[in-house]
Structures are given as structure tokens and as C-alpha cells.
N, CA and C atoms of all chains as a GROMACS GRO file, in nm:
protein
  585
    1UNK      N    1  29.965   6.450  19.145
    1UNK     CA    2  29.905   6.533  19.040
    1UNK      C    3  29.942   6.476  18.904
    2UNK      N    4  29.841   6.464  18.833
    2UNK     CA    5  29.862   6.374  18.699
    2UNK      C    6  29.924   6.498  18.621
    3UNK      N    7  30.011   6.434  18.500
    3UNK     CA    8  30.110   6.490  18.425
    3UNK      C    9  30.040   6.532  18.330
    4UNK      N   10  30.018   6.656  18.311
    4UNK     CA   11  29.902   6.637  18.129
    4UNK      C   12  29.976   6.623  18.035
    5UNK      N   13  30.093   6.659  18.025
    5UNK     CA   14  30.157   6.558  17.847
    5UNK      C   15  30.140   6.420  17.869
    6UNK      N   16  30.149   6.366  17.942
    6UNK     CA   17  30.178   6.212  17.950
    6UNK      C   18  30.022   6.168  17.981
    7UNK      N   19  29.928   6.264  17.968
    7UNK     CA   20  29.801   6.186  18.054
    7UNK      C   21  29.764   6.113  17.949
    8UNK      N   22  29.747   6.166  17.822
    8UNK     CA   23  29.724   6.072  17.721
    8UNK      C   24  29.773   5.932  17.748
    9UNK      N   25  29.896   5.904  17.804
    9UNK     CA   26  29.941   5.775  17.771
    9UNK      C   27  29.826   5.685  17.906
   10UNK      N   28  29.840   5.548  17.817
   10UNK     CA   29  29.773   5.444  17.904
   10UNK      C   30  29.867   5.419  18.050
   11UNK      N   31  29.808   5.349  18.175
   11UNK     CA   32  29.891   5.302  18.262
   11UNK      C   33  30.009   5.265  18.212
   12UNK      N   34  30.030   5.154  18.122
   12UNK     CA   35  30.109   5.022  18.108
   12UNK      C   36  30.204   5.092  18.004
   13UNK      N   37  30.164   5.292  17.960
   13UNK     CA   38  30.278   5.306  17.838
   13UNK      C   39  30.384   5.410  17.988
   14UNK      N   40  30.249   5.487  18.063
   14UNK     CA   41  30.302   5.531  18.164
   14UNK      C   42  30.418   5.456  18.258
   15UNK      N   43  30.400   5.362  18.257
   15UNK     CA   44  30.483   5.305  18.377
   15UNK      C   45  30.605   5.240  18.315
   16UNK      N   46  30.629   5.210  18.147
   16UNK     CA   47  30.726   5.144  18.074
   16UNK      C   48  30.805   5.316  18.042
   17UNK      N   49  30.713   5.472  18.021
   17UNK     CA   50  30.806   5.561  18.073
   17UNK      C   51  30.910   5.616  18.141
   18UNK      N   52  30.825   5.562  18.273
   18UNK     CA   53  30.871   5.552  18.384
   18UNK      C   54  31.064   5.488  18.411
   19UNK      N   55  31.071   5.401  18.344
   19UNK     CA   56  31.172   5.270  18.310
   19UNK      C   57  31.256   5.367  18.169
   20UNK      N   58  31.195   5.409  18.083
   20UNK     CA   59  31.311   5.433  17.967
   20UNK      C   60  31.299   5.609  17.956
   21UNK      N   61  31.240   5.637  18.043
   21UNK     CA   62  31.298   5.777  18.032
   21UNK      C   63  31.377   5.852  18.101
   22UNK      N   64  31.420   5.783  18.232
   22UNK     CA   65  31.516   5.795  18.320
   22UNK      C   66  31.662   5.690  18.248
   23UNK      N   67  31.673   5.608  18.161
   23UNK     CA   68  31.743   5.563  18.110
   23UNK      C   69  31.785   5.591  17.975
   24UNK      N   70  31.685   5.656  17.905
   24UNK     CA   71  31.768   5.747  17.813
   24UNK      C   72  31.830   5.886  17.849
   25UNK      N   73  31.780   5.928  17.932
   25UNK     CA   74  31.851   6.055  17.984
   25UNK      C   75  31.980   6.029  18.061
   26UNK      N   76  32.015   5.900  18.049
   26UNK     CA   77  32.167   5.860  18.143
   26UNK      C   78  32.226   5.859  18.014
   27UNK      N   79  32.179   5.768  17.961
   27UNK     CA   80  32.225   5.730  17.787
   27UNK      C   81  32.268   5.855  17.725
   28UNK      N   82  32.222   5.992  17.694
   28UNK     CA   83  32.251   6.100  17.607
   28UNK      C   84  32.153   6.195  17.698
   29UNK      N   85  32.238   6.296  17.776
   29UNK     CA   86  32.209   6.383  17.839
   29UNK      C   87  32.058   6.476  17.762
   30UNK      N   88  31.992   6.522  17.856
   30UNK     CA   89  31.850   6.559  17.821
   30UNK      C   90  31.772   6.441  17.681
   31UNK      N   91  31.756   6.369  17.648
   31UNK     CA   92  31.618   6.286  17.610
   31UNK      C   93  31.586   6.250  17.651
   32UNK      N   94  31.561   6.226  17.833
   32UNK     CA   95  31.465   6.203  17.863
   32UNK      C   96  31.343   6.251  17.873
   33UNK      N   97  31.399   6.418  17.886
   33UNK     CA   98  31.300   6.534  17.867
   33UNK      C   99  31.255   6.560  17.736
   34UNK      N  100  31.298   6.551  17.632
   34UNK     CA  101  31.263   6.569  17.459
   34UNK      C  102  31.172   6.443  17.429
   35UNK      N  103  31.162   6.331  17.495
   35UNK     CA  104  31.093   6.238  17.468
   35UNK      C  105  30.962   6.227  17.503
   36UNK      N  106  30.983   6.302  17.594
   36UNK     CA  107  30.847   6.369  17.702
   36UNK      C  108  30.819   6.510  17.668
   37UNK      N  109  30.862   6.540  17.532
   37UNK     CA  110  30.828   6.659  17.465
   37UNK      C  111  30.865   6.787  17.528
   38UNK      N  112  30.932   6.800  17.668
   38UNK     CA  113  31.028   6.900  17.693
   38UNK      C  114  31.126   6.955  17.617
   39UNK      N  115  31.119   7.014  17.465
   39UNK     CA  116  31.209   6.993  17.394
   39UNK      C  117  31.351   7.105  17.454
   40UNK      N  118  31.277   7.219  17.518
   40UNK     CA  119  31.380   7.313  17.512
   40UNK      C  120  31.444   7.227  17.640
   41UNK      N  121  31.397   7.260  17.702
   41UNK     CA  122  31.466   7.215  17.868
   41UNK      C  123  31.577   7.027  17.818
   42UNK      N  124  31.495   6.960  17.720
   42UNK     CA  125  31.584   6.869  17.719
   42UNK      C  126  31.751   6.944  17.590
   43UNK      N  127  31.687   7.045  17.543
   43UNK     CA  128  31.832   7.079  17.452
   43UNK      C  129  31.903   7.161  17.592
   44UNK      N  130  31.818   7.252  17.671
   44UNK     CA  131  31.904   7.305  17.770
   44UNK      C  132  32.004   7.189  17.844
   45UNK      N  133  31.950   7.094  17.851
   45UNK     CA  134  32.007   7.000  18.006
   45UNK      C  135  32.169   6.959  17.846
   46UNK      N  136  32.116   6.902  17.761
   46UNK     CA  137  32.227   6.866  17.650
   46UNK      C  138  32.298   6.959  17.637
   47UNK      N  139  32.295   7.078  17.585
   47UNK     CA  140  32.390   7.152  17.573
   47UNK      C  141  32.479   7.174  17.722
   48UNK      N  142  32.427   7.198  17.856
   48UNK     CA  143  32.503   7.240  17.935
   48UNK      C  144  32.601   7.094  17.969
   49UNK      N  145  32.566   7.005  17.962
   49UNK     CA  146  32.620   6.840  17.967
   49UNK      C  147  32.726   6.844  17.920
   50UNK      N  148  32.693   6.888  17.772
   50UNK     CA  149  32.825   6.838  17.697
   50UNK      C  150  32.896   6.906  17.683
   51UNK      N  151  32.860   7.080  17.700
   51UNK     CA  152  33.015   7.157  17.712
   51UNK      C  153  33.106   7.137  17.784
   52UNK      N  154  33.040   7.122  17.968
   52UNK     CA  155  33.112   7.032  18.059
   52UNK      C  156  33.188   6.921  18.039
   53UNK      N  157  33.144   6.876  17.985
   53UNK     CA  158  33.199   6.729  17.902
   53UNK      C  159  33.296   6.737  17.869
   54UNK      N  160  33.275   6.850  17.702
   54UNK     CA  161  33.396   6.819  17.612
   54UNK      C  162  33.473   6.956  17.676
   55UNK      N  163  33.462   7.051  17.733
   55UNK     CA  164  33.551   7.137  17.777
   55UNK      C  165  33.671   7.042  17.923
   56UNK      N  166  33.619   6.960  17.978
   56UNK     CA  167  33.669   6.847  18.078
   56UNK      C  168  33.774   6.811  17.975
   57UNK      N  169  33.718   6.735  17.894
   57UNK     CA  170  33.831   6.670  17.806
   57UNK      C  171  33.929   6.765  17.702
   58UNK      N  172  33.870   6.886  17.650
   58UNK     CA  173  33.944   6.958  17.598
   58UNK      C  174  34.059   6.986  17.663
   59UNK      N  175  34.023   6.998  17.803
   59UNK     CA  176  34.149   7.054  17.926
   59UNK      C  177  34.247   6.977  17.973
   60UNK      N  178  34.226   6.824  17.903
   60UNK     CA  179  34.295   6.735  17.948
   60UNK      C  180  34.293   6.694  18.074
   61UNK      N  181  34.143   6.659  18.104
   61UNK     CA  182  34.096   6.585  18.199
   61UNK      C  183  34.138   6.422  18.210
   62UNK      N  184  34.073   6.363  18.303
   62UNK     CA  185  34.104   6.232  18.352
   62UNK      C  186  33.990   6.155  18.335
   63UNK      N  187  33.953   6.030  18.262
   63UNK     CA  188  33.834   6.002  18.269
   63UNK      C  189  33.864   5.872  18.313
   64UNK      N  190  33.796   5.871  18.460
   64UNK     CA  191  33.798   5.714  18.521
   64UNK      C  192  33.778   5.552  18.434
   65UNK      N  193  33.870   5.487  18.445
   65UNK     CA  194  33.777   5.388  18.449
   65UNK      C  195  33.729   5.242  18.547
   66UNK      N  196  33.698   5.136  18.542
   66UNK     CA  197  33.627   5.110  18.629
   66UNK      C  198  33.762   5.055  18.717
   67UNK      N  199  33.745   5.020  18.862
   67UNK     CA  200  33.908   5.021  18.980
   67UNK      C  201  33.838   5.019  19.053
   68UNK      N  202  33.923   4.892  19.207
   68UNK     CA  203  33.888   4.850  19.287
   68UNK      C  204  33.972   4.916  19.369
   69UNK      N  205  34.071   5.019  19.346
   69UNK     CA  206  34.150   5.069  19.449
   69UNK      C  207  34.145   5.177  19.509
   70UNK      N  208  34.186   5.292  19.467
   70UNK     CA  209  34.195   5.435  19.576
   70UNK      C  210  34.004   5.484  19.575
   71UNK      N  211  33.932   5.523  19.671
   71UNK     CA  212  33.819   5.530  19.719
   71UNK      C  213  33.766   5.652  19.632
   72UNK      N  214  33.904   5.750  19.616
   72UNK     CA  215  33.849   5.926  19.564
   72UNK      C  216  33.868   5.877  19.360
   73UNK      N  217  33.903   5.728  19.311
   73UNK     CA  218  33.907   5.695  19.198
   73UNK      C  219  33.802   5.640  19.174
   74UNK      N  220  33.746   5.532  19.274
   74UNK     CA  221  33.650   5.467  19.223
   74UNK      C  222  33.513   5.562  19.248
   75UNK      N  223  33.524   5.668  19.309
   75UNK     CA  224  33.386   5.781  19.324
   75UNK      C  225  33.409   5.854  19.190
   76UNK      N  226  33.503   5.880  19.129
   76UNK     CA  227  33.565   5.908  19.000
   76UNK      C  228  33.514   5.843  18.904
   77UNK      N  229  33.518   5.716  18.857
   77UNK     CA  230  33.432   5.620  18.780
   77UNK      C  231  33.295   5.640  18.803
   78UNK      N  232  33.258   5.641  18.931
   78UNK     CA  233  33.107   5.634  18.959
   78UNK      C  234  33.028   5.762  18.871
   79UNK      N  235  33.086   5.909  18.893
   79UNK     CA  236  33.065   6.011  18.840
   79UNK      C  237  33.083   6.065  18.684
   80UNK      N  238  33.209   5.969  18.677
   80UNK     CA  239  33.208   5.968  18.526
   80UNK      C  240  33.112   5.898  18.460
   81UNK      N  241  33.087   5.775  18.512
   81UNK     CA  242  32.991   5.691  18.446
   81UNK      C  243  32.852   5.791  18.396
   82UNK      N  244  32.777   5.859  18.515
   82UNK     CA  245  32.672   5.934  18.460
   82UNK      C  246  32.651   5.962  18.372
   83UNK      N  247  32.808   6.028  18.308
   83UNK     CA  248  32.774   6.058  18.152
   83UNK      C  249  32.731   5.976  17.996
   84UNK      N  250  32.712   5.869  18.078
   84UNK     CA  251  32.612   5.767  18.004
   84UNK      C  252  32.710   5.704  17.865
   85UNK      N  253  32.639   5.761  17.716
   85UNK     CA  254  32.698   5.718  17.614
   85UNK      C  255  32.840   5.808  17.572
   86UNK      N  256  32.842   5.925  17.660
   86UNK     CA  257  32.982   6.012  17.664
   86UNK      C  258  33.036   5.965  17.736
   87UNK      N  259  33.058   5.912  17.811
   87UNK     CA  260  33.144   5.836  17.909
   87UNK      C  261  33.230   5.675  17.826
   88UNK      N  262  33.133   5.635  17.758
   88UNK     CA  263  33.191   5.524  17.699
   88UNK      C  264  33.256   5.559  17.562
   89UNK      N  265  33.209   5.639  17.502
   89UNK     CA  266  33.287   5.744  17.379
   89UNK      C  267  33.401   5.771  17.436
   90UNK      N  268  33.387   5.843  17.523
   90UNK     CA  269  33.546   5.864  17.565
   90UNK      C  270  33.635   5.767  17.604
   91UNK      N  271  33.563   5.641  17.648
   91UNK     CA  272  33.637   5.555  17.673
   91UNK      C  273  33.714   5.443  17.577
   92UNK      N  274  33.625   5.405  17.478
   92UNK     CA  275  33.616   5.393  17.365
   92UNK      C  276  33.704   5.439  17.266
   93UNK      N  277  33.769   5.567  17.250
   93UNK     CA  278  33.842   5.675  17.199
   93UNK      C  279  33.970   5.730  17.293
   94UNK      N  280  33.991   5.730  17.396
   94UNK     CA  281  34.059   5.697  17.468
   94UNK      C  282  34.150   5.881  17.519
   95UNK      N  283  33.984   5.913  17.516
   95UNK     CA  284  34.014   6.068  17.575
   95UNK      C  285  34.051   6.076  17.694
   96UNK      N  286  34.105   6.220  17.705
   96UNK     CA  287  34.121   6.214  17.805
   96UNK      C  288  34.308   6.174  17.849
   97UNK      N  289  34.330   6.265  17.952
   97UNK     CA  290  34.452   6.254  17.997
   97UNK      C  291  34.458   6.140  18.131
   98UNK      N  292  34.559   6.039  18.148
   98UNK     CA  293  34.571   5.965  18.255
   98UNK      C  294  34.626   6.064  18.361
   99UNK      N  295  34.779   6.113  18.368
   99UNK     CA  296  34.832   6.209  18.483
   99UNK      C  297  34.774   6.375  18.484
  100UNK      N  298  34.783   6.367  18.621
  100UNK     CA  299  34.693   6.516  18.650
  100UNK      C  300  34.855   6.630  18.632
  101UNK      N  301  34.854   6.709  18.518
  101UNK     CA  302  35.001   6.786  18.519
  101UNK      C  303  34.953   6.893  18.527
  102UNK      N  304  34.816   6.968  18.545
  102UNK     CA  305  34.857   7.090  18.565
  102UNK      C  306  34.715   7.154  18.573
  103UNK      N  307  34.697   7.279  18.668
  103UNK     CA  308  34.592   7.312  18.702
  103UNK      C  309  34.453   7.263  18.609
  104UNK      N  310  34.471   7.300  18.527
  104UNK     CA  311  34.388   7.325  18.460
  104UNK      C  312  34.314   7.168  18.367
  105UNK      N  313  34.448   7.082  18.380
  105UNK     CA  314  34.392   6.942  18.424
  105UNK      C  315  34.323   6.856  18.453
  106UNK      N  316  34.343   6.922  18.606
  106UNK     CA  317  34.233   6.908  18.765
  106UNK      C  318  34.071   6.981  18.742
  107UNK      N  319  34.081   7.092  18.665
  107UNK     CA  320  33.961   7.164  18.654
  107UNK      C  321  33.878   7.028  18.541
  108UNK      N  322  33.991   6.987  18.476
  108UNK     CA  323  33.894   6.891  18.323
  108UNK      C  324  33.853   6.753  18.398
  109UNK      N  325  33.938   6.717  18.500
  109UNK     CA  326  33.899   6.605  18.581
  109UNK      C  327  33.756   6.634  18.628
  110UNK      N  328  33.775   6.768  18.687
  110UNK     CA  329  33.633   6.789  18.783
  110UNK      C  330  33.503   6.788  18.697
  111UNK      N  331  33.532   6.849  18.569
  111UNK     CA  332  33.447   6.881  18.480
  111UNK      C  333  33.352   6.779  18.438
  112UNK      N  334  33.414   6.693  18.403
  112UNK     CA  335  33.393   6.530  18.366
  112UNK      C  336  33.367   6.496  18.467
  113UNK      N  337  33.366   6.467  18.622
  113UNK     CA  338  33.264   6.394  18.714
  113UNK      C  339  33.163   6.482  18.730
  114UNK      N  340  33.145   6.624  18.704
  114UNK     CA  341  33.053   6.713  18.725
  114UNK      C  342  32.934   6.707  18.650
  115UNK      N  343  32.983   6.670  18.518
  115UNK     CA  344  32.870   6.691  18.432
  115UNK      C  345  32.783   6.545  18.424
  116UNK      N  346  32.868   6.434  18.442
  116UNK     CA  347  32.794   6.336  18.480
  116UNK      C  348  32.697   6.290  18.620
  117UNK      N  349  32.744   6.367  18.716
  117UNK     CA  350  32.664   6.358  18.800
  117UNK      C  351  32.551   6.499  18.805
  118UNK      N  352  32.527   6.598  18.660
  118UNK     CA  353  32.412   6.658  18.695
  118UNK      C  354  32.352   6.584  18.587
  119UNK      N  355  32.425   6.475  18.507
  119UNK     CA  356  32.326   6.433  18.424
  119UNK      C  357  32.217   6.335  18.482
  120UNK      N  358  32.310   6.269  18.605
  120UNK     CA  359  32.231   6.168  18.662
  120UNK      C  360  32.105   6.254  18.727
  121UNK      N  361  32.159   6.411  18.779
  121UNK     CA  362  32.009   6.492  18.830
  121UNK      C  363  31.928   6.499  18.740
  122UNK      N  364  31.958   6.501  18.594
  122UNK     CA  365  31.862   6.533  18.522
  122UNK      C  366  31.813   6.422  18.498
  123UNK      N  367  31.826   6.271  18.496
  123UNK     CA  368  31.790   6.135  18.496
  123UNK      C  369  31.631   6.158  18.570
  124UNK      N  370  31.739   6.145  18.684
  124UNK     CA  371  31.609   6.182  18.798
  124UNK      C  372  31.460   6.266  18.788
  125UNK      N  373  31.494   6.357  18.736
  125UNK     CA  374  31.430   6.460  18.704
  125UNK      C  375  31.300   6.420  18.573
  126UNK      N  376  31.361   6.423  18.517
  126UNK     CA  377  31.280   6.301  18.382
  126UNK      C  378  31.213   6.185  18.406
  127UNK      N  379  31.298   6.111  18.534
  127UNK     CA  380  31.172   5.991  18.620
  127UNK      C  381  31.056   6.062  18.656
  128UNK      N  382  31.062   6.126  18.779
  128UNK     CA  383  30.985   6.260  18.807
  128UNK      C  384  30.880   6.292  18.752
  129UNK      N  385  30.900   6.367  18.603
  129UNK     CA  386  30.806   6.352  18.503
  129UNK      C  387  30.702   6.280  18.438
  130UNK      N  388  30.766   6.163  18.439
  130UNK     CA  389  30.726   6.018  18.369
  130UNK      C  390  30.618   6.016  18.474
  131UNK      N  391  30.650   5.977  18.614
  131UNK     CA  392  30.563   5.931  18.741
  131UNK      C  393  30.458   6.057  18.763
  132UNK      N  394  30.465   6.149  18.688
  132UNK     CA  395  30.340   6.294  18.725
  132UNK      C  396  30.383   6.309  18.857
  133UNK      N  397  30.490   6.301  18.916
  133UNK     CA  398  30.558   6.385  19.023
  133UNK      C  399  30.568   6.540  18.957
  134UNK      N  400  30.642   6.556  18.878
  134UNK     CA  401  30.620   6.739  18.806
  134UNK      C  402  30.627   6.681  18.699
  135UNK      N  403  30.593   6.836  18.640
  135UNK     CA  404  30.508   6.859  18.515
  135UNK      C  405  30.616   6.912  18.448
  136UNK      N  406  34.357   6.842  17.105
  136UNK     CA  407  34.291   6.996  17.131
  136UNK      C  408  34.340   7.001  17.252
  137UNK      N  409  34.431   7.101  17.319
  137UNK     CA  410  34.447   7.113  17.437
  137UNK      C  411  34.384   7.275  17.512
  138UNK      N  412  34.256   7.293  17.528
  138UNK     CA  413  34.201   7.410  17.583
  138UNK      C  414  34.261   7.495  17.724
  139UNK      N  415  34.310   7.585  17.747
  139UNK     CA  416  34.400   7.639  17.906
  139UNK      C  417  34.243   7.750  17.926
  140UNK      N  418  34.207   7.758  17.996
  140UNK     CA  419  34.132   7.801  18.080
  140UNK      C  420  34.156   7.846  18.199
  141UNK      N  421  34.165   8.008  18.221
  141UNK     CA  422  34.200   8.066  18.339
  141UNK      C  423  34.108   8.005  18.477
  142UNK      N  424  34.138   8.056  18.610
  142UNK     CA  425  34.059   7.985  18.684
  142UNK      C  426  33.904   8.025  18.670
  143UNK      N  427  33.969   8.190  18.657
  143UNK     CA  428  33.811   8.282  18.650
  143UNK      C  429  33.679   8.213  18.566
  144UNK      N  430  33.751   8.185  18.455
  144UNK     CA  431  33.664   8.127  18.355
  144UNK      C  432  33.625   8.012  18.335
  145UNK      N  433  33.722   7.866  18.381
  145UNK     CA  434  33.644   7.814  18.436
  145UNK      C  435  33.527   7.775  18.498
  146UNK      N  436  33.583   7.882  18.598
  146UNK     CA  437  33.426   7.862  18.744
  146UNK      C  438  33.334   7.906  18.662
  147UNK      N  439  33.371   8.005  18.598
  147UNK     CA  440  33.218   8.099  18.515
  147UNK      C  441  33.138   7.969  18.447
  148UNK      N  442  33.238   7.930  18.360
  148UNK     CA  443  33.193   7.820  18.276
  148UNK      C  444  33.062   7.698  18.331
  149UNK      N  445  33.119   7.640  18.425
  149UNK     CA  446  33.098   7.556  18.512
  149UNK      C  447  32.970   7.621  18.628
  150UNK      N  448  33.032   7.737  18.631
  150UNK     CA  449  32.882   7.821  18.733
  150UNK      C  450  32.756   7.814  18.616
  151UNK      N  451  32.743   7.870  18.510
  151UNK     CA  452  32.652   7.900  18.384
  151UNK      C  453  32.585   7.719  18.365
  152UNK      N  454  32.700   7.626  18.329
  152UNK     CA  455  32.603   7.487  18.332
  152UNK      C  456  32.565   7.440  18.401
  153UNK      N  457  32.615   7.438  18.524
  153UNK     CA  458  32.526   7.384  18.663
  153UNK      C  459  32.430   7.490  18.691
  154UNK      N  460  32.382   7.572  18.690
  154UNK     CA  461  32.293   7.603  18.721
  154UNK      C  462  32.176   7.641  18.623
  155UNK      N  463  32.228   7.587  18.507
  155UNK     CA  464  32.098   7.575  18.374
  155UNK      C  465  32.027   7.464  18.436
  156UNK      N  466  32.136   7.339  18.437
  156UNK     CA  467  32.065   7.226  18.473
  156UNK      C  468  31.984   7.244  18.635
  157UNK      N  469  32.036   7.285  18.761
  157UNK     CA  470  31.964   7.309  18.848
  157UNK      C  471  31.848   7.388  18.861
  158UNK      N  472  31.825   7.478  18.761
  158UNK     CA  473  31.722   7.571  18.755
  158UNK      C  474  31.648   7.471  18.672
  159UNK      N  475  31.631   7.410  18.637
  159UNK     CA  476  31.561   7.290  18.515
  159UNK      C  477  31.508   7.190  18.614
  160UNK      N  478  31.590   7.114  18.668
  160UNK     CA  479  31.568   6.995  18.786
  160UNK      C  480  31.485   7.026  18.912
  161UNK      N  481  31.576   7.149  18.975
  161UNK     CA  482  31.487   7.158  19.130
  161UNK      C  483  31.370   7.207  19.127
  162UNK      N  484  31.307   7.325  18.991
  162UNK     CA  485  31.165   7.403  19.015
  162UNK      C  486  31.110   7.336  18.923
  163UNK      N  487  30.930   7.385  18.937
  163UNK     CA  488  30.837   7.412  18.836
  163UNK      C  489  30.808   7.532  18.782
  164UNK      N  490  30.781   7.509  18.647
  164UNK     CA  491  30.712   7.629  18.600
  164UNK      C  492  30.870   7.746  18.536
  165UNK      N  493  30.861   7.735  18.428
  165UNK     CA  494  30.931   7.872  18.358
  165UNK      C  495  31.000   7.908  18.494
  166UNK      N  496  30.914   8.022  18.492
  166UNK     CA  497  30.976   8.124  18.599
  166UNK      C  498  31.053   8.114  18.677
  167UNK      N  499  30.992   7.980  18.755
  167UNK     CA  500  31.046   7.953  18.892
  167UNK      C  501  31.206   7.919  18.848
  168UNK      N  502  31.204   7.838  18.730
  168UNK     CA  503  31.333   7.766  18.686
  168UNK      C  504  31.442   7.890  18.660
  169UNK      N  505  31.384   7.998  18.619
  169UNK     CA  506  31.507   8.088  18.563
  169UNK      C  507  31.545   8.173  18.687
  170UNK      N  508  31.424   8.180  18.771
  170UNK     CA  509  31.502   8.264  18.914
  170UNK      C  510  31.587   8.151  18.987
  171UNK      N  511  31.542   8.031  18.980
  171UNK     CA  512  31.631   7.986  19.101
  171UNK      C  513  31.766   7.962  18.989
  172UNK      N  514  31.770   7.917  18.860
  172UNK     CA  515  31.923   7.929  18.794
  172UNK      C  516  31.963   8.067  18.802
  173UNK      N  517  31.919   8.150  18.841
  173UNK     CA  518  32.036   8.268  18.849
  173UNK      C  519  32.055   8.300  18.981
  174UNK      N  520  31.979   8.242  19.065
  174UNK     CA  521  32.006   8.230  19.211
  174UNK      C  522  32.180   8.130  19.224
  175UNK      N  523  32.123   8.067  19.184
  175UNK     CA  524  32.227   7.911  19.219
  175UNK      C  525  32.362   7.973  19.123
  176UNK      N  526  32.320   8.063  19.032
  176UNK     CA  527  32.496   8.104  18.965
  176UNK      C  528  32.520   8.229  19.061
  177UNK      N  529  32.446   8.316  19.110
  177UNK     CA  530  32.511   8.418  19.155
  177UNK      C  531  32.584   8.353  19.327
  178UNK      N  532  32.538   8.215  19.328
  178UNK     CA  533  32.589   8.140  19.434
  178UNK      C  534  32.715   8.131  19.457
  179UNK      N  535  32.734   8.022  19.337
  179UNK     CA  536  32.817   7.990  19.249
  179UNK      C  537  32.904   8.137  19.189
  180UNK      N  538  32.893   8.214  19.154
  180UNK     CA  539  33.038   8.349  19.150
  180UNK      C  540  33.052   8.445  19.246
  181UNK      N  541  32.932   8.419  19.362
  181UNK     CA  542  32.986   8.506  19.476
  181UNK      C  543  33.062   8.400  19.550
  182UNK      N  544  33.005   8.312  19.574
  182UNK     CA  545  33.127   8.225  19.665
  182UNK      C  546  33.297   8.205  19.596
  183UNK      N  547  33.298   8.182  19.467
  183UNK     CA  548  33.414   8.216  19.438
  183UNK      C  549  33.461   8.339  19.444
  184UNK      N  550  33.406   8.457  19.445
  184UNK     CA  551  33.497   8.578  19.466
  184UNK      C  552  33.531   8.580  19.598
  185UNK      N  553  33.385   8.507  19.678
  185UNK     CA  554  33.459   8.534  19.845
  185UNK      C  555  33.564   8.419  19.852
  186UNK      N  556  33.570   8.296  19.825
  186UNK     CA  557  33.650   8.216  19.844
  186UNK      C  558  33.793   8.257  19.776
  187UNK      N  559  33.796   8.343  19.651
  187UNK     CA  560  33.900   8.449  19.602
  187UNK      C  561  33.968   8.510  19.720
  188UNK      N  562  33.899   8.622  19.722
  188UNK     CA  563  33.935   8.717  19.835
  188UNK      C  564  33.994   8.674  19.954
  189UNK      N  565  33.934   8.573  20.053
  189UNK     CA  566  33.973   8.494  20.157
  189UNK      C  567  34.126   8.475  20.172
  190UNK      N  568  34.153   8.351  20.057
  190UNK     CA  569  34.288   8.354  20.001
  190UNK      C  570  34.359   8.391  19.964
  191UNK      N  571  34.320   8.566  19.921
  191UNK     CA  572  34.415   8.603  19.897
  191UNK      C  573  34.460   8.669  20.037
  192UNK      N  574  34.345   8.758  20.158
  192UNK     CA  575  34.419   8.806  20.294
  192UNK      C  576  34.524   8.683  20.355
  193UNK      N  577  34.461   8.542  20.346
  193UNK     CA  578  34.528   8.448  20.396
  193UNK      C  579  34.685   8.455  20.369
  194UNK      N  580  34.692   8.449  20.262
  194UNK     CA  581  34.828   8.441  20.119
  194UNK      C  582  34.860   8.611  20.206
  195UNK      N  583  34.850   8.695  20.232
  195UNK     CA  584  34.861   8.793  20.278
  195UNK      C  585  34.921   8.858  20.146
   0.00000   0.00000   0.00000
């Protein structure tokens, strides 16, 4: 079923969509959807991203980085990564707690692979779009 | 900034954004999106009260 925001676009703008709108939405949680003129749903997907985010790190979370060793670390990186250009900000800046000391810690650890892996759903989701899979 | 966050609130926290974004991702159409996000949170805080409760008969 063809997409009617996007029907306007030609094949060749459709299918280069396809390619950067699932990649800006890794990049900065919801534009892939604001680019595709979803504006609310792309501020919804942003706002819920980054509270996750910065409430993770507020709590003195753990933010992976990249490691060839323990299996539940490097799925850790993988999940953190999602969070695209927040993931490298933090890395960059050097948020984030290394040792896990205390409940609430563990909750900022989780937070931070959490929100990156619904950003990667919302990636997805925004491909989706692009391809007139949904509307 | 060091934020302490009870467990309760947490989950709340964490229940409320995952399921903005899941109600956004899995449906079409308005509607559909706001029933299944309050589906997927009342998921999300009934399983923690039962997963609450559980532990605590366990914990006796």
C-alpha cells in the first residue's frame, strides 16, 4: 500500500528514503519520523528516548564500550550503541559510571541499553514508512 | 547529577517510555497506537506488582 506523504516523492527520492531515514532515526532518536513529517510521533519517540537516556545516566549508569570479552558486555555495547549520536556523546564526555555500586545503578545500566534498543525499534519503524509498509 | 530513584518509580518511568514508543512502532492509525500503549504499560505495572507480590510471599 503506497504511503501518501511520501507518494509525492519520485522512485529514486523514495528509495534514497528508504537508506537515510532509518539512519537518521539511529543518529537522534525520532527524525526519522519528523523527516517524514510525523512530527508528533517523531517528538513522542525523542522525548521518551532521551529521558531513558539521561535518567540511565543521571542514575549512574554504565555505558558500554566497544569489548571482545564477557558476552552480557559486549550485548551491552550492542544496545548501547542504538542510541546513535547519544551514545557517542556520552562516550565522548565520559558519562556514565564504570562500577555497578548500587541498585539503582543497575536500573541506569538497564536504562541506557533500553532506550537504545527501542530506538533501534523506532529505526525500523521509520524504514517501514519510507518503503509504504505503514503509513 | 546523581538521580536515586525508588524501584516503584523507576519501573513507572521506564513502563510510560516503552510503551509511548511501542504504541508508536507496533500499530496504525491514532487510535490503535494509544490503546495498544496503554495496553503494553498496564503490562508493564501489572507484571511488576505481580512480580512485587510474588516476592514478597516468597521472602515470606
Amino acid at each position: 500500500m503506497a504511503n501518501e506523504k511520501n507518494s509525492t516523492a519520485s522512485p529514486s527520492q523514495a528509495g534514497m528514503l528508504a537508506i537515510v531515514a532509518p539512519l537518521a532515526a539511529w543518529l537522534v532518536p525520532g527524525l526519522g519520523h519528523v523527516i517524514q513529517r510525523r512530527f508528533i510521533r517523531g517528538g513522542l519517540i525523542f522525548a521518551s528516548i532521551a529521558i531513558l537516556f539521561f535518567c540511565g545516566i543521571a542514575m549512574q549508569g554504565r555505558v558500554y564500550g566497544f569489548n571482545l570479552g564477557d558476552l552480557l558486555q559486549m550485548l551491552g555495547f550492542v544496545g548501547d550503541s542504538g542510541n546513535g549520536l547519544l551514545y557517542f556523546l556520552a562516550r565522548a564526555l565520559d558519562w556514565g559510571a564504570e562500577p555497578v555500586f548500587r541498585a539503582t545503578s543497575d536500573y541506569g545500566t538497564k536504562y541506557v541499553v533500553c532506550s537504545g534498543l527501542l530506538n533501534v525499534v523506532a529505526a525500523v519503524d521509520a524504514h517501514h514508512i519510507a518503503i509504504g509498509k505503514k503509513s | 547529577m546523581n538521580l536515586q530513584l525508588s524501584h516503584a518509580s523507576a519501573a513507572l518511568i521506564f513502563s510510560i517510555c516503552a510503551s509511548v514508543v511501542f504504541g508508536i512502532t507496533q500499530r496504525e492509525g491514532t487510535r490503535e497506537m494509544v490503546r495498544y500503549g496503554l495496553y503494553c504499560f498496564a503490562w508493564f505495572v501489572g507484571g511488576v506488582l505481580a512480580a512485587g507480590w510474588i516476592m514478597h510471599f516468597i521472602k515470606g
